[in-house]
C-alpha positions as CSV (number, residue, x, y, z in Angstrom):
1,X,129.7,166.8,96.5
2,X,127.8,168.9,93.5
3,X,131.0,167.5,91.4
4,X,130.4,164.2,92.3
5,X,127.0,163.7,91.8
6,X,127.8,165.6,88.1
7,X,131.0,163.4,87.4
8,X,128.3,160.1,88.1
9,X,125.7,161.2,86.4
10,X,127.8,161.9,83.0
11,X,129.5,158.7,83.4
12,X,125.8,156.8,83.8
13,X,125.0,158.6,80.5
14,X,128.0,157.5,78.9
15,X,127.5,153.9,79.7
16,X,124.4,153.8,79.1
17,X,125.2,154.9,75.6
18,X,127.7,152.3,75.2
19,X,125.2,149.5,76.2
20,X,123.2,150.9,73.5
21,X,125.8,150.6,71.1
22,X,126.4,146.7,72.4
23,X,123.3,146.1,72.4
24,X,122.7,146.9,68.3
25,X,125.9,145.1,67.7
26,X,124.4,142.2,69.6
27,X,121.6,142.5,67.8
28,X,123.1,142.7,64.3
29,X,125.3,139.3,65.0
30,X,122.1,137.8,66.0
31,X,119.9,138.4,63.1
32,X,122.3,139.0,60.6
33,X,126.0,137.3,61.2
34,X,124.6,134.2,63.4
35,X,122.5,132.4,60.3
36,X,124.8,133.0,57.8
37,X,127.8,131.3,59.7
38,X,124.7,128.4,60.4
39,X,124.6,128.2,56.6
40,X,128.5,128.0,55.8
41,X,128.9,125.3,58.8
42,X,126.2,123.5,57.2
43,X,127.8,123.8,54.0
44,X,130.9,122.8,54.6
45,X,129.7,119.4,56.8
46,X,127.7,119.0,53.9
47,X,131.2,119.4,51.7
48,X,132.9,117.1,53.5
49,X,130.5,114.2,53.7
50,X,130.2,114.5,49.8
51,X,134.1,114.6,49.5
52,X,134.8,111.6,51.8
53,X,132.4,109.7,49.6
């Protein structure tokens, strides 16, 4: 079971990279994507109550 135990542990390394990688991506729509789409939604509901005037 020498394999085995070698097969897990490179696949735990593996994922553990990938939730690495999630996580920065997680990050960067949180401090980065998130407020600017805030802004342009309250742009445009600020558009639209100007335009229905």
């Amino acid at each position: 079971t020498a394999y085995y135990n070698k097969t897990k542990m490179e696949s735990e390394k593996i994922i553990e990279k990938k939730e690495q990688k999630l996580k920065a991506i997680n990050d960067i729509l949180n401090q980065s994507i998130e407020p600017q789409m805030q802004k342009l939604d309250a742009d445009r509901r600020r558009y639209i109550a100007f335009k229905d005037k």
